[in-house]
Structure formats: C-alpha cells, structure tokens
C-alpha positions in Angstrom: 127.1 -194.3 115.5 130.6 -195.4 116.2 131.8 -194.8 119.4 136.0 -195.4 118.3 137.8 -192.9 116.7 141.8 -193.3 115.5 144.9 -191.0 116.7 147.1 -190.7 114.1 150.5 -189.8 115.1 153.7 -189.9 113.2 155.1 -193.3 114.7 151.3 -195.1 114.8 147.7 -195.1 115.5 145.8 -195.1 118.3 141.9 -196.9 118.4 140.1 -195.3 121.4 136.7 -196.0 122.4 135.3 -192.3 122.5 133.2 -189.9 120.0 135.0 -187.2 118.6 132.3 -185.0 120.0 133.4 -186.3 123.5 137.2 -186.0 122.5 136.6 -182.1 121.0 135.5 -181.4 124.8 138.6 -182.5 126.1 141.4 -181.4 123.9 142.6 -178.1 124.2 141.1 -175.3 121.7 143.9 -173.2 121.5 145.9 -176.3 119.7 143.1 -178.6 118.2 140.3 -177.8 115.6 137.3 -179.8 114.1 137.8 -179.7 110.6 135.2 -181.9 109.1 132.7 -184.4 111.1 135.0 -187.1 110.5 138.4 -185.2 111.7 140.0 -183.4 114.6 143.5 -182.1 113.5 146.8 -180.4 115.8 146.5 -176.9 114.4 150.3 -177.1 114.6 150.9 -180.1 112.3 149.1 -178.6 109.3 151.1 -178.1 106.4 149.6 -176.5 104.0 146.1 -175.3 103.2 145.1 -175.7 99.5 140.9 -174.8 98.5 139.5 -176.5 101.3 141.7 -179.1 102.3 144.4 -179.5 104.8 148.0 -181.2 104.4 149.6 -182.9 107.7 152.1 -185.3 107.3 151.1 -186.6 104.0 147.2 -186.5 104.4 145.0 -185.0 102.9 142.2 -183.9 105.1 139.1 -182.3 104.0 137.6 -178.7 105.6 133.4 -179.7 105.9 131.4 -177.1 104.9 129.9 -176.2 108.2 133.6 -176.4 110.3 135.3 -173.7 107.6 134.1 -170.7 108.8 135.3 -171.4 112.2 138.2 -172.6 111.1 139.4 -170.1 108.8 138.5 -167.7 111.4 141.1 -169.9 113.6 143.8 -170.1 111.3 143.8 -166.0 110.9 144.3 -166.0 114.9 147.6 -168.3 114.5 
C-alpha cells in the first residue's frame, strides 16, 4: 500500500507522504469528499457532474461505487 498521495492544485502538485485514509481524517467535511478509493476532491471546485463522474478543472474524476451514495447525498446538501 502506498503511503504518498498527490495534491493537485491549479498552479502544481504536491507529493505527500500520507494515506488518503489519514488525509480524509484531517480535511474538513463540510468542503472535501471521497469520491473513489483513489480520490479526495474540494466539493467547491467541481464542475460538472455527468453519470458518475466528476469534472474539476479539466479532470475527469470517477464517483466508486461504494463513495456515490454518500456523495450524492452530499451534493443535495450544497
């Protein structure tokens, strides 16, 4: 199991030594979500939401099967 994960922002990316399990703990709810086991996304810098994928900034970022119900339930509290 990889213990780095990679901030994406606008101007570059960030490697940090942490799990996203660990880094889900520590950012705040009401502006972050896990969207897939292999993403954490600013709730605020989505896009668009087409099927079950997510638009930020160009990406496309799938919504994993077991993260959409909480999600979606998110999303409708926005």
């Amino acid at each position: 199991m990889s213990t780095d994960s990679v901030f994406v922002t606008p101007k570059q990316n960030h490697i940090v030594y942490i799990t996203l399990k660990a880094l889900e703990e520590r950012l705040p709810f009401a502006h972050f979500a896990r969207m897939h086991r292999s993403f954490i996304v600013n709730t605020k810098r989505i896009e668009a939401v087409e099927d079950n994928q997510l638009l930020l900034g160009g990406h496309e970022i799938p919504v994993g099967k077991s993260f959409q119900e909480d999600f979606f339930r998110k999303l409708r509290s926005l």
